[in-house]
VMD Tcl script that draws the C-alpha trace (Angstrom):
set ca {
  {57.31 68.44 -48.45}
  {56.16 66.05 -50.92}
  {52.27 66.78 -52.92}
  {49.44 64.64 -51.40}
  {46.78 64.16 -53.71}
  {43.81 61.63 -53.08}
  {45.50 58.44 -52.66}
  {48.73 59.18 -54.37}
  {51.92 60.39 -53.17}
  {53.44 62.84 -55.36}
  {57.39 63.62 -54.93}
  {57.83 65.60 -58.36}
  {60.21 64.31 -61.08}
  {61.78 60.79 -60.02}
  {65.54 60.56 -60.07}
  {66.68 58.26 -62.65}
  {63.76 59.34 -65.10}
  {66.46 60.37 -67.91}
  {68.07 57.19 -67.58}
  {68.85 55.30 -71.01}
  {70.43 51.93 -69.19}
  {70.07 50.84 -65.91}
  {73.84 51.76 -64.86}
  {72.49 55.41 -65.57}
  {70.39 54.91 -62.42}
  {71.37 56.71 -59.64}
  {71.08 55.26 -55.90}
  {68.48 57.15 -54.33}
  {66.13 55.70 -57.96}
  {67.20 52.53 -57.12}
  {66.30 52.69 -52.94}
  {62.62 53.46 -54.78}
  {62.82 50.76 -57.06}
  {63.76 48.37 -54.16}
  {60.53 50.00 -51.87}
  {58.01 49.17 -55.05}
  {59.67 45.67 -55.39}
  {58.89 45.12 -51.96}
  {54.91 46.29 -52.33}
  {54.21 45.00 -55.95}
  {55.75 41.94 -54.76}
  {52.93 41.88 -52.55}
  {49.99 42.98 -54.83}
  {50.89 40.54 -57.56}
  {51.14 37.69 -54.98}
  {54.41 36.69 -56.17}
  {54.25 33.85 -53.33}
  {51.25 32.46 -55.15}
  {52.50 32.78 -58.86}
  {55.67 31.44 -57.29}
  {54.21 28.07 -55.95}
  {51.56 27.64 -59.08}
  {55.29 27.90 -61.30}
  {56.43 25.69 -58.85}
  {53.95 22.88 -59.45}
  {54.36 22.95 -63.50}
  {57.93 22.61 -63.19}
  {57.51 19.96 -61.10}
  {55.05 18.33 -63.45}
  {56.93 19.53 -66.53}
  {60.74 18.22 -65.34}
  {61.02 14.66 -65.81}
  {59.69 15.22 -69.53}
  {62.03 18.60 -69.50}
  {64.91 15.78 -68.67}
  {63.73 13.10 -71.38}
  {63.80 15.40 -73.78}
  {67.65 16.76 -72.97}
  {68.39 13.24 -72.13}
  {67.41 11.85 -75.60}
  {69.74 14.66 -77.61}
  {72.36 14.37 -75.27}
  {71.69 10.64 -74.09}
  {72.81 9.75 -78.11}
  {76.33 9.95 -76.54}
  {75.42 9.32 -72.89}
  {75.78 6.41 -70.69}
  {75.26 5.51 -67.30}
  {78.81 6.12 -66.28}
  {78.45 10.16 -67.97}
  {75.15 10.53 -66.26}
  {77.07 9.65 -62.62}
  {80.01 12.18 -63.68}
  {77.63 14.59 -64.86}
  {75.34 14.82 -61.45}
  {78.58 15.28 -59.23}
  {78.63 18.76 -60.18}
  {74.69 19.09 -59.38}
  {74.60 17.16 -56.34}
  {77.11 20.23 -55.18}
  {73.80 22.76 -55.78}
  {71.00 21.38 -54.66}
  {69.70 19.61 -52.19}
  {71.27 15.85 -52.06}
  {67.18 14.63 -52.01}
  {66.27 16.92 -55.44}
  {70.07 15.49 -56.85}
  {68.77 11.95 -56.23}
  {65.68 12.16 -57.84}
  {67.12 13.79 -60.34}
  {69.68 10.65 -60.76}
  {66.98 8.26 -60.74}
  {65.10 9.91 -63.74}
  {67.90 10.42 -65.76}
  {69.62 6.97 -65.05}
  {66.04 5.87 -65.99}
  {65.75 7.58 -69.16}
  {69.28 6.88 -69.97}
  {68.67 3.35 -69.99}
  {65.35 3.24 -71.74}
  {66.37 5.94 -74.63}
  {69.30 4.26 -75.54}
  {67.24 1.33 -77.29}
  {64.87 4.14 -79.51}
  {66.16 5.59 -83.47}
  {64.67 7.29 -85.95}
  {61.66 8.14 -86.05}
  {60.35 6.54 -82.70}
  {62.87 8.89 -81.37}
  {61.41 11.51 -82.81}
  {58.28 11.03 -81.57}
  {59.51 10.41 -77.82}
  {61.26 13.74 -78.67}
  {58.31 15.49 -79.52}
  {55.80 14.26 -76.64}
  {58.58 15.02 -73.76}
  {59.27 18.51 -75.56}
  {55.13 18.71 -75.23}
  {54.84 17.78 -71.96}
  {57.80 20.18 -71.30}
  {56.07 23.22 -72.32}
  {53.85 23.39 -68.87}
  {56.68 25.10 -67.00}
  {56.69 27.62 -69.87}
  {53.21 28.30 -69.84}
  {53.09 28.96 -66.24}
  {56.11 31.48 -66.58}
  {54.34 33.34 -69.98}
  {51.18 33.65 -66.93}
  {53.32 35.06 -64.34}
  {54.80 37.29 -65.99}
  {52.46 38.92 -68.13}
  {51.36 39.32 -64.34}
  {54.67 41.33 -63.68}
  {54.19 43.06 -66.30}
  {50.76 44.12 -65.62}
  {49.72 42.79 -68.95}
  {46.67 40.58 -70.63}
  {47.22 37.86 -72.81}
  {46.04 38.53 -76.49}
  {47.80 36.34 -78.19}
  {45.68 33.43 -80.30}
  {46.27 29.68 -78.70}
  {48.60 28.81 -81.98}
  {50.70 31.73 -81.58}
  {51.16 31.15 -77.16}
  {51.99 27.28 -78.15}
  {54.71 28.18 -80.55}
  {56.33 31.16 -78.17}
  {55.73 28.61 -74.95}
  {57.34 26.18 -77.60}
  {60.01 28.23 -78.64}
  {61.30 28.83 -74.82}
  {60.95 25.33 -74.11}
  {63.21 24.53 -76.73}
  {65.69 27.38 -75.72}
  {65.33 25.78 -71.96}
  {66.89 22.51 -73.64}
  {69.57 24.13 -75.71}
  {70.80 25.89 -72.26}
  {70.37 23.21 -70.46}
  {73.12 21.35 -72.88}
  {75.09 24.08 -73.11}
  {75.65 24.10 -69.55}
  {76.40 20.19 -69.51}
  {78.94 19.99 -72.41}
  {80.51 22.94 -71.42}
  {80.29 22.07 -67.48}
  {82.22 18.76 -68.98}
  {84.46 20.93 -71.12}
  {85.66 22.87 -68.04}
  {85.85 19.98 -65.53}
  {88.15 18.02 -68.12}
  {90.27 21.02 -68.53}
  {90.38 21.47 -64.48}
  {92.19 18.05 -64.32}
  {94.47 18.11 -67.57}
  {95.57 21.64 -66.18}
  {95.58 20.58 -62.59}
  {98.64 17.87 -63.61}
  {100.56 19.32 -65.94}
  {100.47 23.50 -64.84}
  {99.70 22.86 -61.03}
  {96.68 23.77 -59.02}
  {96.58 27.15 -58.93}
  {95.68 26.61 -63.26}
  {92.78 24.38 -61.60}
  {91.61 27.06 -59.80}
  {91.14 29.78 -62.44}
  {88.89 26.94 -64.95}
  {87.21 26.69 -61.45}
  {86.60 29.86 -61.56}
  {85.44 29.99 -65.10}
  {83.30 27.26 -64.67}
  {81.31 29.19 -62.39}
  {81.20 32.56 -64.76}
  {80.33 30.72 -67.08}
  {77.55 29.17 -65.60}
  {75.92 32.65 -64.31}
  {76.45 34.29 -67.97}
  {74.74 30.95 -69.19}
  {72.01 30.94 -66.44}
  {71.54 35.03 -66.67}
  {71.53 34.76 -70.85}
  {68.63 31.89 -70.26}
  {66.24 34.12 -67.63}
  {66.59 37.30 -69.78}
  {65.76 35.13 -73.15}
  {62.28 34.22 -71.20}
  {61.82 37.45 -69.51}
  {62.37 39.54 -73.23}
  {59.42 37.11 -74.68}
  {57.70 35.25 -72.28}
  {54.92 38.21 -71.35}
  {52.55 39.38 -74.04}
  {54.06 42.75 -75.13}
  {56.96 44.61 -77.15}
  {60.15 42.97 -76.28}
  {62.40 44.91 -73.83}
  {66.12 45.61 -74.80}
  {68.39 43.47 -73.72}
  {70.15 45.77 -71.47}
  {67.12 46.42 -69.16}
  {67.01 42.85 -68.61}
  {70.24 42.46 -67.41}
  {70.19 43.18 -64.03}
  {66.97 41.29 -63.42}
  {68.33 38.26 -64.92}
  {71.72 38.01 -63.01}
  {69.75 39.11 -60.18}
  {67.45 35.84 -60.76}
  {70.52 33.70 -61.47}
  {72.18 34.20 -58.19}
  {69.08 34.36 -56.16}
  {68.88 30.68 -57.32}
  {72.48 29.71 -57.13}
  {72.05 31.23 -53.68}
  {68.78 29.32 -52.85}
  {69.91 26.42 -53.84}
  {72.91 26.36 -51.38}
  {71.62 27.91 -48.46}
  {68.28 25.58 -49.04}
  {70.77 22.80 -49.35}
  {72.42 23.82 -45.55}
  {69.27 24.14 -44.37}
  {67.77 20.99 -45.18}
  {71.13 18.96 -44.31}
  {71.49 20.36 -40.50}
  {68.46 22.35 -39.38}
  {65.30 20.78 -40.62}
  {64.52 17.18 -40.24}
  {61.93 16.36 -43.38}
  {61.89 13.14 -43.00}
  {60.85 13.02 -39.33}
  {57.88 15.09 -40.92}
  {57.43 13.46 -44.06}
  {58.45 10.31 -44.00}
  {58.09 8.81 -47.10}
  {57.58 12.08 -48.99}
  {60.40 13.99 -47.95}
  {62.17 13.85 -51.13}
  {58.77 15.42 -52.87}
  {58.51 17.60 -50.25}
  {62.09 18.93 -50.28}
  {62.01 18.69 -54.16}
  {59.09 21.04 -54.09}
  {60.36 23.12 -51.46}
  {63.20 23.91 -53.60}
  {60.97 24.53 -56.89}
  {59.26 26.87 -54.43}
  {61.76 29.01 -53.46}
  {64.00 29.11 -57.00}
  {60.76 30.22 -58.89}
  {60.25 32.93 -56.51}
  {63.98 34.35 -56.85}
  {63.31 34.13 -60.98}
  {60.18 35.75 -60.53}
  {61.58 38.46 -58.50}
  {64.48 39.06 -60.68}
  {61.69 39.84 -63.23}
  {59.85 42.36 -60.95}
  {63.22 44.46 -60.44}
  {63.26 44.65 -64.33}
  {59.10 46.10 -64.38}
  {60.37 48.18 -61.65}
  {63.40 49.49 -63.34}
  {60.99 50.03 -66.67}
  {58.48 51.84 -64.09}
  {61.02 54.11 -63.18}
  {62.33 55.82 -66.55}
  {60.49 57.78 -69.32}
  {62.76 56.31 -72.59}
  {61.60 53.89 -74.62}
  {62.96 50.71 -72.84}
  {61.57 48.41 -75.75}
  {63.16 47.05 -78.99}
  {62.99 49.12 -83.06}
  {62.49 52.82 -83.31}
  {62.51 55.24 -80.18}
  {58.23 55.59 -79.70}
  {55.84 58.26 -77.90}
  {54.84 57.06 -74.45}
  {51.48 55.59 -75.26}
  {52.65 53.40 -78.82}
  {55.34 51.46 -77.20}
  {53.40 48.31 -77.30}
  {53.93 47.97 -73.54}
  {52.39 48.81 -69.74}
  {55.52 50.04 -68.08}
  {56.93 51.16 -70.88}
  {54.19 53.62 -71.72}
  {53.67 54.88 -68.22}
  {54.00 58.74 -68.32}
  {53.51 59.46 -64.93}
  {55.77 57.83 -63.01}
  {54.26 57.79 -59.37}
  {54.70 55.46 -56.52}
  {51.44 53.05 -56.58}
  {49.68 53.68 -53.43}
  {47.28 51.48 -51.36}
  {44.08 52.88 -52.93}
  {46.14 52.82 -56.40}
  {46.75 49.09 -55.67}
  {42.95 48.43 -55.00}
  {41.81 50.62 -57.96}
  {43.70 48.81 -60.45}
  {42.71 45.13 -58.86}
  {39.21 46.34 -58.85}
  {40.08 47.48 -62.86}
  {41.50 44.30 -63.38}
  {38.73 41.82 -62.49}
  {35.93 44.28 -64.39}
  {38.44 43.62 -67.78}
  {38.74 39.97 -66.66}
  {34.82 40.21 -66.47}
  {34.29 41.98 -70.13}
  {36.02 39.56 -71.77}
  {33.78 36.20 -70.93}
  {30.80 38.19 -71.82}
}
mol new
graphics top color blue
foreach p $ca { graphics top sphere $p radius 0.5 }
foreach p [lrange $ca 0 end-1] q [lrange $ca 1 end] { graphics top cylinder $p $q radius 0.2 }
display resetview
C-alpha cells in the first residue's frame, strides 16, 4: 500500500527515474506522466495561457506575414501567393485560409514597390510587431516550467527576437521546400507514374512534421527562463505539439464546414471568430506538447539540461533539480500557488 503523508502521496521510487532519454521510459512512468499532464494542465490554467497566446498571435500574424512576405515576396507574385495557399487552404479552416489570402495578396502587392533601405525598415517594424506572439510563449512557458522571469528587458527582447526570427526562417523553409516537393510531385507524376507522386506526397508531409517538430522544440529549449534542455527531451513534446496542430487544424476544419454554423452566430465576424477559434485551440496543443516535456523532466533524476552532468540543486532549472520526485497533490497544488503569489508579492516591494 502506498505511504500517506500529510497531503502527499508517496509510492516509493518512480519507474522511469534512471531514465537517460525518454525512449528509456517505461509504460507504467509514462501512464503517470499522462495523470500529472492531466492535473498540471489544470493548475497552470493552460486554457487561459492558451487563449492569452491566442490573442498575440492573432495580433502578431499579419506583421509575422509582412515580414516573411517581404524576404520571400522579393521573388513572389500574386500568381505564387495563389499556388502557395492551395496547400494551406487544405489545413485550416477555408475562413482562416482566406484571411490569410487577403493579407498576403495585400502585402504582396504593396511590398513589391519598397528597396533598400525603406525595405529595411518595413522589415524591421513587422519583425517588431512580430515579436508579441513570442513574448506571450517565453510567459507561458516559463509557466510550464514553473519558472520566474529574471532576465533584464534587453536580454528577453533579443531571445523573444531571436525566436521570432527563427519563426520566419521556418516559416520559409516550409514554403520553398513545400514548392520544392509539389514541383517534384508533378515532374515525377508524368514521367515515373503516380505511384512516384505518391511517395514526394508522402515526403512532403514528413517533411513538414520534422520542420514543424524542429520549430516547437527550438522555442521550447529557449523560450522559458532557465538552462536549456537537451534536445532529446524535447522531442517527444514537440512532435507531440506538431500533430496536435496538424490534427486541430483538420478536425477544426470538419467541424466548422458541416457541424457548426458561425455565421448564423456571427454574422459578420465569423471569419474572426473562426480565425480565433483556431488560434485557440492550436496554442493549446503547443502548449501541451510543452507540459508532456516538464512532465517527462519531473519524472527522472539525470541531468536533463545541456554542458556537464550537475548535482540536483545546480542545474539551473525547476524540474530539472527536483529530487523528490512525488506526484503534486491538491494541498501541494495550493501550497505552491499560495508560494507563488507571496514571491510575485516580494518582488514589487
Amino acid at each position: 500500500m502506498p505511504e500517506t503523508t500529510g497531503d502527499t502521496l508517496h509510492t516509493g521510487p518512480l519507474a522511469g527515474t534512471d531514465a537517460n532519454a525518454p525512449w528509456q521510459i517505461p509504460g507504467s512512468a509514462w501512464l503517470k506522466i499522462v495523470k500529472r499532464v492531466y492535473r498540471m494542465s489544470g493548475f497552470h490554467e493552460l486554457g487561459l495561457l492558451s487563449a492569452g497566446l491566442a490573442f498575440y498571435c492573432f495580433l502578431a500574424l499579419t506583421p509575422l506575414i509582412g515580414a516573411t512576405v517581404m524576404i520571400y515576396g522579393l521573388i513572389g507574385d500574386v500568381a505564387t501567393v495563389h499556388d502557395q495557399m492551395q496547400s494551406i487552404v487544405e489545413v485550416v479552416p477555408p475562413e482562416v485560409a482566406r484571411m490569410l489570402e487577403e493579407q498576403l495578396l495585400q502585402i504582396v502587392t504593396t511590398s513589391r514597390g519598397v528597396t533598400g533601405f525603406a525595405l529595411l525598415i518595413a522589415l524591421f517594424f513587422a519583425i517588431f510587431g512580430g515579436m508579441r506572439a513570442a513574448n506571450g510563449m517565453i510567459s507561458a512557458l516559463n509557466v510550464i516550467n514553473e519558472e520566474r522571469e529574471t532576465r533584464g528587458v534587453i536580454s528577453l527582447t533579443v531571445r523573444a527576437l531571436g525566436l521570432t526570427v527563427s519563426a520566419i526562417l521556418i516559416a520559409l523553409t516550409g514554403v520553398l521546400s513545400g514548392g520544392v516537393f509539389a514541383w517534384l510531385q508533378t515532374q515525377t507524376s508524368v514521367y515515373l507514374g503516380d505511384a512516384t507522386a505518391i511517395l514526394f506526397k508522402w515526403l512532403t508531409w514528413i517533411s513538414a512534421v520534422a520542420l514543424g517538430s524542429a520549430g516547437f522544440a527550438l522555442i521550447m529549449r529557449y523560450g522559458p527562463d532557465r538552462r536549456p534542455a537537451k534536445w532529446r527531451w524535447l522531442a517527444p513534446g514537440s512532435l507531440l505539439a506538431t500533430l496536435l496542430w496538424i490534427g486541430v487544424s483538420f478536425g477544426f476544419s470538419l467541424y466548422v464546414a458541416y457541424i457548426s454554423d458561425y455565421n448564423a452566430t456571427y454574422g459578420s465576424l465569423s471569419a474572426i471568430v473562426v480565425f480565433l477559434m483556431w488560434l485557440f485551440l492550436s496554442a493549446y496543443g503547443v502548449l501541451l506538447g510543452a507540459l508532456v516535456n516538464a512532465e517527462i523532466e519531473r519524472q527522472t533524476y539525470c541531468d536533463t539540461t545541456v554542458g556537464p552532468t550537475l548535482p540536483a540543486g545546480e542545474r539551473g532549472a525547476v524540474l530539472a533539480d527536483l529530487v523528490d520526485n512525488r506526484v503534486p497533490s491538491i494541498g501541494d497544488l495550493e501550497r505552491r500557488k499560495r508560494r507563488r503569489a507571496e514571491q510575485a508579492r516580494q518582488g514589487t516591494e
